[in-house]
NUTI-265179 format. One record per residue: x, y negated, z of N, C-alpha, C in turn; residue in one letter; residue number from 1. Coordinates in steps of 0.001 Angstrom, whole numbers, padded with zeros to 6 digits, always signed. Example, Ala and Ser with C-alpha at 12.3 -4.5 7.8 and 13.67 -1.06 7.14 Angstrom:
<site><n_u>+013190</n_u><n_v>+005690</n_v><n_w>+007800</n_w><ca_u>+012300</ca_u><ca_v>+004500</ca_v><ca_w>+007800</ca_w><c_u>+013200</c_u><c_v>+003300</c_v><c_w>+007800</c_w><zaza>a</zaza><guza>1</guza></site>
<site><n_u>+012850</n_u><n_v>+002250</n_v><n_w>+007080</n_w><ca_u>+013670</ca_u><ca_v>+001060</ca_v><ca_w>+007140</ca_w><c_u>+012900</c_u><c_v>-000030</c_v><c_w>+007870</c_w><zaza>s</zaza><guza>2</guza></site>
***
This chain:
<site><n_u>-011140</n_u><n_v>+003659</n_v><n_w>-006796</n_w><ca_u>-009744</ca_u><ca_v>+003324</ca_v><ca_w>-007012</ca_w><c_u>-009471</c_u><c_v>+001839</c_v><c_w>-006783</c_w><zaza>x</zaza><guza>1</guza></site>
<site><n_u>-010152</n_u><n_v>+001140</n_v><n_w>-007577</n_w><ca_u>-010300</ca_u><ca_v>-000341</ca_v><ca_w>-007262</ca_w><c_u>-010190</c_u><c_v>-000623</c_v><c_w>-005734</c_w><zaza>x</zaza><guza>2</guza></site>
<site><n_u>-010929</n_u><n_v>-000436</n_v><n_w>-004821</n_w><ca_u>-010534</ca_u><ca_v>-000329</ca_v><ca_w>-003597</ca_w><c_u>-009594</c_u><c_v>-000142</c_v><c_w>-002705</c_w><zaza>x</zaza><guza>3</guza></site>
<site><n_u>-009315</n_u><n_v>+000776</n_v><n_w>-003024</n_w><ca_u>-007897</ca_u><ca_v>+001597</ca_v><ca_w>-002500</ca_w><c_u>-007152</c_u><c_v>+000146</c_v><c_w>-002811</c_w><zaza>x</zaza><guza>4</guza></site>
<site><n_u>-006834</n_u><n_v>-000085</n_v><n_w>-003886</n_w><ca_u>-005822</ca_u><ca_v>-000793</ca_v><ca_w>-004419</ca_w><c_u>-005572</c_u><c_v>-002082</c_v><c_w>-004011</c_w><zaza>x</zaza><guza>5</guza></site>
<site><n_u>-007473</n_u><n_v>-002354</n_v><n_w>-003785</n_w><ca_u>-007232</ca_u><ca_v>-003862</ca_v><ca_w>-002949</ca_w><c_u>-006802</c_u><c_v>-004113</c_v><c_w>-001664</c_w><zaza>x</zaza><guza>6</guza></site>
<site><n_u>-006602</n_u><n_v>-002641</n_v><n_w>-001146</n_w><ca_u>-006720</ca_u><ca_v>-002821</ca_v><ca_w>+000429</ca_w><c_u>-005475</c_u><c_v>-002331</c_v><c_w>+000749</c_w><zaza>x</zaza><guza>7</guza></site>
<site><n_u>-004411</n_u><n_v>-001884</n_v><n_w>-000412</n_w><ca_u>-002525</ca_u><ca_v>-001360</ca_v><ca_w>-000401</ca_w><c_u>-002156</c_u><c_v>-002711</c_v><c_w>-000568</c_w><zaza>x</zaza><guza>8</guza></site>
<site><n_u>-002574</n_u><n_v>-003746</n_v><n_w>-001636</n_w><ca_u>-002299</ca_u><ca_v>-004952</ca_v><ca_w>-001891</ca_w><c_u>-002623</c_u><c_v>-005989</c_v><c_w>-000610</c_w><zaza>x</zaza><guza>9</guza></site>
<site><n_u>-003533</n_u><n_v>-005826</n_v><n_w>+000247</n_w><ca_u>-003740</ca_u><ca_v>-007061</ca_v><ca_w>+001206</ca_w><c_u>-002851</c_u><c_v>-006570</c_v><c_w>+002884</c_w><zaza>x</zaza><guza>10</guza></site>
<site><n_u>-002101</n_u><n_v>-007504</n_v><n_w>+002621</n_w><ca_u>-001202</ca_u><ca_v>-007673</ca_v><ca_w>+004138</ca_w><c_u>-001825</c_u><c_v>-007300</c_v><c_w>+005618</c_w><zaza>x</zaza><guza>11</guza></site>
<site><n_u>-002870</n_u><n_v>-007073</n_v><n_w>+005382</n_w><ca_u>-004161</ca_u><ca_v>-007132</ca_v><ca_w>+006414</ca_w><c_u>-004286</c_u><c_v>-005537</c_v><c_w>+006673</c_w><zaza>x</zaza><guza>12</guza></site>
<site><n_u>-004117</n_u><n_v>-004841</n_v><n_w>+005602</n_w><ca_u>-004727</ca_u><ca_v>-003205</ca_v><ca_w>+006032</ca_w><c_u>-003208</c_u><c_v>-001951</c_v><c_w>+005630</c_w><zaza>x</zaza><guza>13</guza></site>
<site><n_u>-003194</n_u><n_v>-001344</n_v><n_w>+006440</n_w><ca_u>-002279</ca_u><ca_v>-000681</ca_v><ca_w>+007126</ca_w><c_u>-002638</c_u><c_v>+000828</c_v><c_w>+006460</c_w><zaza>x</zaza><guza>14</guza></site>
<site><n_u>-001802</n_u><n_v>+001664</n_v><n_w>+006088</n_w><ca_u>-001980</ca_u><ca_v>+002886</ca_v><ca_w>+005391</ca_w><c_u>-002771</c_u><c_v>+003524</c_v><c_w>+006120</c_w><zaza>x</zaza><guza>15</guza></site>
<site><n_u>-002654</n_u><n_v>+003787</n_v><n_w>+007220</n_w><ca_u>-003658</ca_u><ca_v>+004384</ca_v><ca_w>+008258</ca_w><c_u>-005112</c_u><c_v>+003805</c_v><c_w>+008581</c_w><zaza>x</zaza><guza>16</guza></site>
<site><n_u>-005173</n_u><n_v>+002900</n_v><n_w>+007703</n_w><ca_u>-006991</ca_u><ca_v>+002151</ca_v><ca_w>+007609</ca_w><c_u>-007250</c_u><c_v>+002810</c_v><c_w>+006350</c_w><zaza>x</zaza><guza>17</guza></site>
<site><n_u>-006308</n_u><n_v>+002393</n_v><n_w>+005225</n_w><ca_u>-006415</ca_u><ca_v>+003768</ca_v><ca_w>+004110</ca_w><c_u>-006887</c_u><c_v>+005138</c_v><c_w>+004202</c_w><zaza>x</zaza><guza>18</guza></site>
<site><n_u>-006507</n_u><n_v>+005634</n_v><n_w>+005370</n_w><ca_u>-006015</ca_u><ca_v>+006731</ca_v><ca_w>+005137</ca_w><c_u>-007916</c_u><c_v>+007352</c_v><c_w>+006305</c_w><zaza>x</zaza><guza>19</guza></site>
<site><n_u>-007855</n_u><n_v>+006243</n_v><n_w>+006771</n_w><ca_u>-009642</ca_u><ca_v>+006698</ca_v><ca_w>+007605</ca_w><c_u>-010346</c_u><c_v>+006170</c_v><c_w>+006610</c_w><zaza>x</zaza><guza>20</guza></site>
<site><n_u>-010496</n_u><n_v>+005458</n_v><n_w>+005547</n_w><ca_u>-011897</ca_u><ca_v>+004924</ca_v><ca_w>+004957</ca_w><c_u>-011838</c_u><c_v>+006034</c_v><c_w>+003710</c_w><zaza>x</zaza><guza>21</guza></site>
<site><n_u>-010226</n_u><n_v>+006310</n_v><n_w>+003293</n_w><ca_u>-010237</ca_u><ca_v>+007028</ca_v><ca_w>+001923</ca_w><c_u>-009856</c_u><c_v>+008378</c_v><c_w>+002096</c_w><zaza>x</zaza><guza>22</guza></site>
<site><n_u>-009345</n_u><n_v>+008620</n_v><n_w>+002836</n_w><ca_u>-008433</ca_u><ca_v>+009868</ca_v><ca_w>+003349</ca_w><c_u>-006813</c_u><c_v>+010387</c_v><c_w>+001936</c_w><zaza>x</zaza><guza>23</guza></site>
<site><n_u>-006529</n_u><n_v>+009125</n_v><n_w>+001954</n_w><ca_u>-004972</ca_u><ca_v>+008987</ca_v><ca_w>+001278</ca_w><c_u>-004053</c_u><c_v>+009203</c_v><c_w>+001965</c_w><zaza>x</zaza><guza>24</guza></site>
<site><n_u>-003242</n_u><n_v>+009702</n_v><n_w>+001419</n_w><ca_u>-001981</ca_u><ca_v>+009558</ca_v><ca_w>+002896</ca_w><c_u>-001459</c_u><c_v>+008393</c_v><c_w>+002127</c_w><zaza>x</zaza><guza>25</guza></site>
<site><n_u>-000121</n_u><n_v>+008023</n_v><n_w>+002523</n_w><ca_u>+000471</ca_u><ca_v>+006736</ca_v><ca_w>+002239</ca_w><c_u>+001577</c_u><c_v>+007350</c_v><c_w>+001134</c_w><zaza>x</zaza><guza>26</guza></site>
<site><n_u>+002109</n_u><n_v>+008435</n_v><n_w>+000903</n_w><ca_u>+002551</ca_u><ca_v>+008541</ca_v><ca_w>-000609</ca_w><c_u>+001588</c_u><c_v>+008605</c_v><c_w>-001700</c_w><zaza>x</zaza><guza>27</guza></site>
<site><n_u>+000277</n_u><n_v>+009181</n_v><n_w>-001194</n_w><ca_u>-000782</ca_u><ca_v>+009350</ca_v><ca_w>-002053</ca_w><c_u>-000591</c_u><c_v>+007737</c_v><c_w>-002338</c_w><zaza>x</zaza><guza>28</guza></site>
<site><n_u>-001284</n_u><n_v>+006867</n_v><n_w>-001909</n_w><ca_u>-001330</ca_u><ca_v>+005286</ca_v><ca_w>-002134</ca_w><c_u>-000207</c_u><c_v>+004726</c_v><c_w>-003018</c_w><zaza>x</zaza><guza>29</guza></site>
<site><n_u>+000731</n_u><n_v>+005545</n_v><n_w>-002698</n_w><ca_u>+002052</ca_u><ca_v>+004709</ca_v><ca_w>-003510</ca_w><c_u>+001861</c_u><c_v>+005422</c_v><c_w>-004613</c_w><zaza>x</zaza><guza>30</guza></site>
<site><n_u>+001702</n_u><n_v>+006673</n_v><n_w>-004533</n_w><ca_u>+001913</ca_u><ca_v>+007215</ca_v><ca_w>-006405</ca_w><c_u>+000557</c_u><c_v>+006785</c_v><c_w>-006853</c_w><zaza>x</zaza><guza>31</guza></site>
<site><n_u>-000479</n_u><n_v>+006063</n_v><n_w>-006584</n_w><ca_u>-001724</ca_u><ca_v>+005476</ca_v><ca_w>-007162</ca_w><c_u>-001408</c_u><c_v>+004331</c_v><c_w>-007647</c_w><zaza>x</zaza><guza>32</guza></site>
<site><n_u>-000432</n_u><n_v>+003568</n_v><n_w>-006709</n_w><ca_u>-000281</ca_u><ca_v>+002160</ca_v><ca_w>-006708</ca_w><c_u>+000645</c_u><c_v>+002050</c_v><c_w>-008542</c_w><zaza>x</zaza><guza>33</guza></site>
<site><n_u>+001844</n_u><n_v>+003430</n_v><n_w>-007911</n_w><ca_u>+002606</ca_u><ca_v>+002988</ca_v><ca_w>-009124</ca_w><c_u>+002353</c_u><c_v>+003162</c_v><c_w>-010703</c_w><zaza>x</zaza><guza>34</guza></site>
<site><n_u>+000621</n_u><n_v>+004074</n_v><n_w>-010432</n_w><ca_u>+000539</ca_u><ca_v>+004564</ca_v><ca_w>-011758</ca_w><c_u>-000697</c_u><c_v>+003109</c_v><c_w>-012450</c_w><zaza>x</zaza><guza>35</guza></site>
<site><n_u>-001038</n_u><n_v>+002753</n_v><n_w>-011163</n_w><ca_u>-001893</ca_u><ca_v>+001636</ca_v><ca_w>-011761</ca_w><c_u>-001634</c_u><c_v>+000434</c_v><c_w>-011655</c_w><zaza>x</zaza><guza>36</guza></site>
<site><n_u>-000283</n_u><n_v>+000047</n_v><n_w>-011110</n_w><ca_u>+000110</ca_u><ca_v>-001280</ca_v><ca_w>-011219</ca_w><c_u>+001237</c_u><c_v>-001315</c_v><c_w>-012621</c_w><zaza>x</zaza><guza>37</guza></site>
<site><n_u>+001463</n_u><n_v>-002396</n_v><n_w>-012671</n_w><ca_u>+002476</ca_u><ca_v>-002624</ca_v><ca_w>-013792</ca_w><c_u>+003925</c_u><c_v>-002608</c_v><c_w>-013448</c_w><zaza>x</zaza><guza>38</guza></site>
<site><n_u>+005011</n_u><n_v>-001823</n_v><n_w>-013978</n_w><ca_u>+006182</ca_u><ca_v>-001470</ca_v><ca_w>-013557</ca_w><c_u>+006392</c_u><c_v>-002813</c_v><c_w>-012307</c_w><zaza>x</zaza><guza>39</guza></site>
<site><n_u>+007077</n_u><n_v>-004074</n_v><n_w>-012506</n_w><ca_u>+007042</ca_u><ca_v>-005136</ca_v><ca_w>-012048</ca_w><c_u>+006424</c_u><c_v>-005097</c_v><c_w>-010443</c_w><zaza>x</zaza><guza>40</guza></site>
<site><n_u>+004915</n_u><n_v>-005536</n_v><n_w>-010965</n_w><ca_u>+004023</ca_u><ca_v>-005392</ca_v><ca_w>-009433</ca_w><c_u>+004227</c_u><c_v>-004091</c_v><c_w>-008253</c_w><zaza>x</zaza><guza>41</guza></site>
<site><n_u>+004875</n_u><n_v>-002971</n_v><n_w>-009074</n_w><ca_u>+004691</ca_u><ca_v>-002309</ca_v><ca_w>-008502</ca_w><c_u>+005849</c_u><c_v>-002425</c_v><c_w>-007256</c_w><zaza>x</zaza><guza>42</guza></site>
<site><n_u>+007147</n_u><n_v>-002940</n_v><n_w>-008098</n_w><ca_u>+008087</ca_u><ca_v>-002747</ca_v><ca_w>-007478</ca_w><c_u>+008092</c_u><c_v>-004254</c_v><c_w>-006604</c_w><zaza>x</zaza><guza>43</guza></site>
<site><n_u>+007386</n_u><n_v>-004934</n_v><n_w>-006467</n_w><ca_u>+006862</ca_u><ca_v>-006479</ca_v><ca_w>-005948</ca_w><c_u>+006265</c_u><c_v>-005876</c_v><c_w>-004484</c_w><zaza>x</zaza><guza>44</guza></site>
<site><n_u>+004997</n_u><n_v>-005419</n_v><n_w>-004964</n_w><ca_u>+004690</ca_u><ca_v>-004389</ca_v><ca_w>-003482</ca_w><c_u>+005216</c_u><c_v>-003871</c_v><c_w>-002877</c_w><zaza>x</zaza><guza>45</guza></site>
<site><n_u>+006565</n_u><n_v>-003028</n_v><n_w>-003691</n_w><ca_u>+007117</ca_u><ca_v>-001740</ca_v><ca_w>-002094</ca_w><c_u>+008000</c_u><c_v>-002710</c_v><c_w>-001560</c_w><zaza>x</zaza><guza>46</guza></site>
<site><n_u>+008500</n_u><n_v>-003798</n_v><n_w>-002715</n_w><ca_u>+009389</ca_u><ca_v>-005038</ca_v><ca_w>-001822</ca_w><c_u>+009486</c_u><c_v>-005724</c_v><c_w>-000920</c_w><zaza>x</zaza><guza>47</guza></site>
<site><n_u>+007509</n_u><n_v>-005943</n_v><n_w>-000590</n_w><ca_u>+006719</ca_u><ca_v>-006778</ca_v><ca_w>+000013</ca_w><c_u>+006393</c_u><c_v>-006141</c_v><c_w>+001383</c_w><zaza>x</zaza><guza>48</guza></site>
<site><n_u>+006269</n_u><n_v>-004766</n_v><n_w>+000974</n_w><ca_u>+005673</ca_u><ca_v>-003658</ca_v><ca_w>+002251</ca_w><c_u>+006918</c_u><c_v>-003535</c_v><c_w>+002693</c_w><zaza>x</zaza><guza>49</guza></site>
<site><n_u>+008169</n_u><n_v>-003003</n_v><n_w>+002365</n_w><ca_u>+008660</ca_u><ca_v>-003115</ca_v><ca_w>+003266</ca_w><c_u>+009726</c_u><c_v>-004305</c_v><c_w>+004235</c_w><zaza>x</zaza><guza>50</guza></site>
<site><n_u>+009315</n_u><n_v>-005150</n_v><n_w>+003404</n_w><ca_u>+010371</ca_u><ca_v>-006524</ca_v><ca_w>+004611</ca_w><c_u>+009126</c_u><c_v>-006316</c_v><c_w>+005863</c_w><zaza>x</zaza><guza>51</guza></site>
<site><n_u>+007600</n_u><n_v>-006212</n_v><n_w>+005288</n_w><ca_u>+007088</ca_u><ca_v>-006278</ca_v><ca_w>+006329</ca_w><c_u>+006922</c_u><c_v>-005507</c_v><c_w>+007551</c_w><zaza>x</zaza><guza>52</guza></site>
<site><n_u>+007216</n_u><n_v>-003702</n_v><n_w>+007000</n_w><ca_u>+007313</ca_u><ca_v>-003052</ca_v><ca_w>+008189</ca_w><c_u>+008677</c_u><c_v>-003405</c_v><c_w>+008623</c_w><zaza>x</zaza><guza>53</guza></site>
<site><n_u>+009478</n_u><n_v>-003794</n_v><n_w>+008378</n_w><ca_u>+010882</ca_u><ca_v>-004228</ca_v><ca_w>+009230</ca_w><c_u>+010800</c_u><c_v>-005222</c_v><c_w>+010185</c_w><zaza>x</zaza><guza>54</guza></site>
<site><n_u>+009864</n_u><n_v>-005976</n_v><n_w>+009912</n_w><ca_u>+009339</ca_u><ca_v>-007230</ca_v><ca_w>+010861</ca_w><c_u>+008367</c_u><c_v>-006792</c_v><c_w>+012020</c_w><zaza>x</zaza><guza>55</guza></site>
<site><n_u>+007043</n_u><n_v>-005638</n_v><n_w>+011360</n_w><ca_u>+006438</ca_u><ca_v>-005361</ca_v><ca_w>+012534</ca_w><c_u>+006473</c_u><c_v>-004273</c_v><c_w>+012828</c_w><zaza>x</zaza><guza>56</guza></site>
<site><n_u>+006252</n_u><n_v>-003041</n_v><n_w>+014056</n_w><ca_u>+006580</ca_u><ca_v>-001739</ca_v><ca_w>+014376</ca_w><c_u>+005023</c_u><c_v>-001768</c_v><c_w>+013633</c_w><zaza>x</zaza><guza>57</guza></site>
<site><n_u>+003773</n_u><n_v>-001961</n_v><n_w>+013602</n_w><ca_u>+002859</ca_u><ca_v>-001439</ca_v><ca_w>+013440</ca_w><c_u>+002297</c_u><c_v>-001776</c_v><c_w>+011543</c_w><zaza>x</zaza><guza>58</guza></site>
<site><n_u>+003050</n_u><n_v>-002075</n_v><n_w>+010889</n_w><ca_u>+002250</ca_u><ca_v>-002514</ca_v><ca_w>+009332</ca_w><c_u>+002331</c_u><c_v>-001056</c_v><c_w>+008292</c_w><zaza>x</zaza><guza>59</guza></site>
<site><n_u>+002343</n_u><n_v>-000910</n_v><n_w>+007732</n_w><ca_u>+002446</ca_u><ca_v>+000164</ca_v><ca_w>+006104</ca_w><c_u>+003077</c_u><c_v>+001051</c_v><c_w>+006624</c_w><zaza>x</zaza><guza>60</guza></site>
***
């Protein structure tokens, strides 16, 4: 789990790197994210993920 979590959190890895090392899909990741982050962080992340897929065709 720890894993997973570090690698939804770093700007660097893409649900679909998730999704080959862990076999998560990317709601799987989010309902992990939201049950193990803190209300706050959680909503910090989907904030974060998505300005960034709006910026690139290929991120989260």
């Amino acid at each position: 789990m720890g894993e997973v979590i570090q690698m939804a959190l770093s700007d660097h890895v893409s649900f679909d790197q998730i999704r080959a090392a862990h076999g998560l899909s990317a709601d799987e990741v989010k309902a992990l994210m939201r049950r193990e982050l803190a209300p706050g962080s959680y909503r910090a992340w989907r904030r974060r993920v998505r300005r960034f897929s709006d910026r690139r065709a290929s991120y989260k």
